[in-house]
Wavefront OBJ file of the C-alpha trace (Angstrom):
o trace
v -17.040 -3.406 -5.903
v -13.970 -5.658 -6.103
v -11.093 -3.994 -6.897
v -9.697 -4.573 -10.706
v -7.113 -7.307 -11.530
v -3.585 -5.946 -11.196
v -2.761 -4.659 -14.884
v -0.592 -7.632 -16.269
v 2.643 -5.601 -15.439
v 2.094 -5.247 -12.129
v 0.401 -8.849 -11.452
v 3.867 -10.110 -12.670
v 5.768 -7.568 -10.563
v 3.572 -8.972 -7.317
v 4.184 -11.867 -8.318
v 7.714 -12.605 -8.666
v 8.207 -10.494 -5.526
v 5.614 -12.798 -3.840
v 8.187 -15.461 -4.917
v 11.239 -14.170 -3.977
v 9.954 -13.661 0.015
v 10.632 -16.485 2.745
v 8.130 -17.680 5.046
v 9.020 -16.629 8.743
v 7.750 -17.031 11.809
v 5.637 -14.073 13.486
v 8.089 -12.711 15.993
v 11.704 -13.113 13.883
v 10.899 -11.944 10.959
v 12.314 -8.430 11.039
v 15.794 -10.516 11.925
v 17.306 -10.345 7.599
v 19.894 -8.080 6.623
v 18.309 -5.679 4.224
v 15.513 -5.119 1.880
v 15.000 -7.675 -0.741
v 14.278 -6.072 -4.523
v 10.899 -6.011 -6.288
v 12.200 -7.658 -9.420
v 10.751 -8.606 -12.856
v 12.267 -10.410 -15.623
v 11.750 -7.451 -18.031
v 13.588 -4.770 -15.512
v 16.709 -7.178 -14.691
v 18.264 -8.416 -17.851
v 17.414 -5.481 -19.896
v 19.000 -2.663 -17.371
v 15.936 -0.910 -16.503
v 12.241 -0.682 -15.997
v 9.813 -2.181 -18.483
v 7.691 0.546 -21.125
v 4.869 2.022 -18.942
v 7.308 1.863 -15.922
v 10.053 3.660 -13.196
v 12.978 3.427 -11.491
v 11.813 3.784 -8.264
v 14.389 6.368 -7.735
v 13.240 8.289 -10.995
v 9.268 7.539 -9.235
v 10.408 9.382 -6.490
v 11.841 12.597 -8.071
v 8.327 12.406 -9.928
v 6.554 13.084 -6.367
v 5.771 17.028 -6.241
v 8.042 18.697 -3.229
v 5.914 20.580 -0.525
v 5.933 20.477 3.652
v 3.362 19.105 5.162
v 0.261 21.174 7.034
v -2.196 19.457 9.414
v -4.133 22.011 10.411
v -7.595 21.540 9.999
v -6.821 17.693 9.956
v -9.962 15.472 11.369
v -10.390 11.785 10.449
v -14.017 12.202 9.885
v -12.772 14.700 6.883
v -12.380 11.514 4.657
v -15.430 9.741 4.845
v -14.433 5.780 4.587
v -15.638 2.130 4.448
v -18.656 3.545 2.598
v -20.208 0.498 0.300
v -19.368 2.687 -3.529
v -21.603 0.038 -5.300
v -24.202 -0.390 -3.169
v -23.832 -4.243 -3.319
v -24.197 -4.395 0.527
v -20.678 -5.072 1.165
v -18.026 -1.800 2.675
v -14.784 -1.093 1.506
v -13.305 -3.010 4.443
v -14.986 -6.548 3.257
v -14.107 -5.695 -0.334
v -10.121 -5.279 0.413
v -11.032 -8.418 2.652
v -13.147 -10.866 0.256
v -9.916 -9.388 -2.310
v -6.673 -10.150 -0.828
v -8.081 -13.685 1.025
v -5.987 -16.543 0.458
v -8.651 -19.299 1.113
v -11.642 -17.301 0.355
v -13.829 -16.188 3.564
v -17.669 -17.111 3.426
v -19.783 -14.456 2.694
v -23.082 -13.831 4.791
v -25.548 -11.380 5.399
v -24.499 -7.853 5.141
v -21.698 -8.906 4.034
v -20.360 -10.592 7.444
v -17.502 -12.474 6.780
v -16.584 -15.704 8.295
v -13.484 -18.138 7.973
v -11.065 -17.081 5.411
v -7.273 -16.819 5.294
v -4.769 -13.523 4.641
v -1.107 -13.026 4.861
v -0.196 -9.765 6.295
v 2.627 -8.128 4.260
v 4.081 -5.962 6.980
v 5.336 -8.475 9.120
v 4.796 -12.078 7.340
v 2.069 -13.614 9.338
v -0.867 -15.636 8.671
v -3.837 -14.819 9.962
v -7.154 -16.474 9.875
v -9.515 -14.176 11.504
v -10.672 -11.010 9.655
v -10.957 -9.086 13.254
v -7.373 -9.053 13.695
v -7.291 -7.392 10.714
v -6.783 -3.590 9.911
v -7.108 -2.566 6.391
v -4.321 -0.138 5.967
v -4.537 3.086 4.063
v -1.082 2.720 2.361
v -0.761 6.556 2.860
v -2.471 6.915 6.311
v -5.288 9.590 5.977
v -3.447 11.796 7.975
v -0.452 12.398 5.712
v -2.409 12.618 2.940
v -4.192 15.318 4.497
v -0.514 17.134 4.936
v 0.652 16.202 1.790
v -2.585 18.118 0.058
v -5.671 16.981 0.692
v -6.581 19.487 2.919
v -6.870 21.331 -0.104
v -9.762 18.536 -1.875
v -13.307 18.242 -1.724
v -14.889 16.413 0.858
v -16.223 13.815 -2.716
v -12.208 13.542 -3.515
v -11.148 12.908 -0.198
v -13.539 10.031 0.015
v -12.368 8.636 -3.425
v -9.228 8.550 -1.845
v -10.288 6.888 1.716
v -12.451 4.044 -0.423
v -9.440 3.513 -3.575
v -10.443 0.242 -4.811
v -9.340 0.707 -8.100
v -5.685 0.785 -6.974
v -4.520 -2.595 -6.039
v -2.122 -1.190 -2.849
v -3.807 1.352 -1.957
v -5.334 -0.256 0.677
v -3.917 -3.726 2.378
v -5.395 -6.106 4.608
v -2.276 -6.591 7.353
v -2.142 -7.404 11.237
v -4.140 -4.731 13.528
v -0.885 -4.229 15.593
v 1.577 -3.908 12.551
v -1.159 -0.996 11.115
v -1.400 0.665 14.443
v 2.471 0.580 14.787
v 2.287 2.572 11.974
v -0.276 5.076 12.985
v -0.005 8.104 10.349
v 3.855 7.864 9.574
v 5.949 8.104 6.584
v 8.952 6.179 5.587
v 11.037 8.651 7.369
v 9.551 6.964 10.836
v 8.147 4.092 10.300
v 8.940 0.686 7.686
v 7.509 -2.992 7.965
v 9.104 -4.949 10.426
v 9.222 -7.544 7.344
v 12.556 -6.284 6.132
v 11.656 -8.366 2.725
v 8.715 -5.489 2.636
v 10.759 -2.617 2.329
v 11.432 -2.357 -1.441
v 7.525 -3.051 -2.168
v 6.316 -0.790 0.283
v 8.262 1.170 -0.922
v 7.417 1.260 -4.160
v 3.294 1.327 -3.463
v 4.184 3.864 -1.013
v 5.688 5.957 -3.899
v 3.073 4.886 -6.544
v -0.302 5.900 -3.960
v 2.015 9.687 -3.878
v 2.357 9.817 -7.513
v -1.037 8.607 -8.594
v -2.973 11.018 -5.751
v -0.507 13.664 -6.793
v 0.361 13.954 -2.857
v 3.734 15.611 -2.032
v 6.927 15.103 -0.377
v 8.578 16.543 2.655
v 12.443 16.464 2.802
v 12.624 14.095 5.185
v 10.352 11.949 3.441
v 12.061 12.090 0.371
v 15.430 11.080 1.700
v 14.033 8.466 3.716
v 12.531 7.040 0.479
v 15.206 7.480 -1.917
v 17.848 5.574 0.815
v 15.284 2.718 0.077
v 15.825 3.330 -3.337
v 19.605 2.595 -2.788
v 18.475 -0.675 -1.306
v 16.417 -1.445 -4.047
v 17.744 -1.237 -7.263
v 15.946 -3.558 -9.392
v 12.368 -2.093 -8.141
v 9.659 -0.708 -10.471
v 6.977 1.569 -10.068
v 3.812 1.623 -11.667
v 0.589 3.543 -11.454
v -2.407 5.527 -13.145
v -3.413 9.093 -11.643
v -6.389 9.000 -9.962
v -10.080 10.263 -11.686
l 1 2 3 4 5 6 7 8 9 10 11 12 13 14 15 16 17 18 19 20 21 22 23 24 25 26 27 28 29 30 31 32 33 34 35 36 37 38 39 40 41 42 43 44 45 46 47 48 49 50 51 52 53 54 55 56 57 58 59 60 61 62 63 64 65 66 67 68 69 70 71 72 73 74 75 76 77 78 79 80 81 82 83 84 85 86 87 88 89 90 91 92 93 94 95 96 97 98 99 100 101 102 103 104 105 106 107 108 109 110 111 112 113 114 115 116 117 118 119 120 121 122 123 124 125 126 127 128 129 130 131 132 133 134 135 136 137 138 139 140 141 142 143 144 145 146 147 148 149 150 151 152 153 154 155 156 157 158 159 160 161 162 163 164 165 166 167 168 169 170 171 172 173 174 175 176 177 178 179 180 181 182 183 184 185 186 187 188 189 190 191 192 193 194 195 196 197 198 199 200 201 202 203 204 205 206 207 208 209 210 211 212 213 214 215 216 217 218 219 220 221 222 223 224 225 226 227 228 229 230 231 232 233 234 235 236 237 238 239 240
């Protein structure tokens, strides 16, 4: 199952950000300033977000307050890559065959070959799906301590295989995902400083639409982003 085209709001959001980001190399591209803003033209000139959309500050007070509990916490608990629509092809290849930028070949059981992907987190181009990760946007792990602990083992494997969401899961570079592991914003950001206000934002909208909560630390760490990001939007349907 491919996931859905963004909702025209948010293709345009994506879009313009998409536009606003330079090109850098691999290594130097953490080297800018600050975080550039998620803009759109309907959130700028008017002085705030666009009908259906948030502040990303007001997102962010939206997010339930809780701590975080990771007892019980096994990976296996959310059952992932599993293929929801039985069309041969996993989650993994769907995000894949998805976010390519030069469309990958598609073979048996699904094996993908050629292809080309730009990795968010840190800017790169990459041309071989194995040095890929697909990221959960909210690692498994955190969601776990933010309240899934307390789902079903069917809801937490909504959650793992959320193709319906375009950010919930991301195709980006195996060592930027792993550099990641299971933090929050409070530990860990993109070392794409031109990232920060979308991720962000997704970051926020996978919380809100999961109905996941925040931990103090979290929530500071996110609404200093906020600062940073005035002009960003936030957008996103709760989960079935």
């Amino acid at each position: 199952m491919i996931r859905r085209p963004l909702l025209p709001l948010a293709a345009a959001l994506l879009a313009l950000s998409l536009a606003a980001c330079n090109p850098q190399t691999p290594d130097d591209d953490a080297k800018q300033s600050g975080p550039v803003p998620t803009t759109s033209a309907a959130s700028g000139a008017a002085g705030g977000p666009p009908e259906g959309a948030l502040s990303l500050a007001d997102a962010i007070a939206k997010i339930p307050k809780g701590d975080e509990k990771r007892d019980g916490y096994e990976r296996d608990s959310f059952k992932h890559w599993t293929d929801e629509d039985q069309d041969g092809c996993p989650t993994r290849a769907e995000v894949l065959i998805e976010e390519a930028t030069t469309k990958p070949e598609q073979g048996e059981r699904c094996t993908l070959t050629g292809g080309a992907w730009t990795s968010s987190y840190d800017n790169v181009e990459v041309t071989d799906a194995k040095r890929l990760d697909i990221d959960h946007m909210v690692p498994l792990a955190e969601a776990w301590d933010s309240g899934a602990h307390a789902w079903s083992d069917e809801r937490r494997q909504a959650y793992a295989n959320d193709l319906t969401a375009p950010r919930s899961l991301i195709a980006v570079t195996a060592k930027t995902n792993r550099s990641k592991g299971d933090k929050d914003p409070a530990d860990w950001l993109p070392p794409a400083t031109d990232a920060h206000c979308t991720y962000a934002a997704d970051w926020t909208a996978t919380k809100l639409r999961w109905q996941l909560n925040a931990d103090n630390a979290e929530r500071t760490a996110l609404l200093d982003l906020a600062d940073q990001c005035p002009d960003t939007v936030v957008e996103y349907e709760p989960a079935p």
